[in-house]
C-alpha positions, 0 to 999 in steps of 0.5 A: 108616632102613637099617642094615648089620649083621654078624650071627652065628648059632650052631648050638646043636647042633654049635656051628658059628658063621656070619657074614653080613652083612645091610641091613636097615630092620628087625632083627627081619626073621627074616633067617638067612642066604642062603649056602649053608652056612647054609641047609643047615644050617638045613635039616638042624638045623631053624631052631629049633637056631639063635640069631643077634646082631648083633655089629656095626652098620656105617655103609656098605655098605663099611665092612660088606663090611671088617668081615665079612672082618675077623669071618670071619678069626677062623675063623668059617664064612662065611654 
């Protein structure tokens, strides 16, 4: 069954948070984001640095893009 998550990730050295989105069948895929940010991020800091949570579950790939803009206006970095 797919289901559409926003996810946050957390890098644990700086603190800096990103929030994406992801559709996924599986929620433990490993999935850590494809922005630009976040991968060079991740590149610099090394994917160990990084936690990520789901802080929502969503039920429509229009419900998931409302609600993500809705995370990203409290000041999180986009994905």
């Amino acid at each position: 069954m797919i289901k559409y998550f926003i996810y946050i990730i957390t890098n644990q050295i700086n603190g800096k948070q990103y929030v994406g989105q992801h559709v996924t069948e599986n929620e433990d895929d490993l999935y850590f984001g494809s922005g630009l940010l976040i991968r060079a991020a991740i590149k610099k800091y090394s994917i160990e640095n990084f936690s990520k949570s789901y802080i929502e579950e969503c039920f429509s790939y229009e419900e998931l893009n409302l609600r993500e803009t809705f995370w990203i206006s409290f000041g999180l970095e986009v994905k």
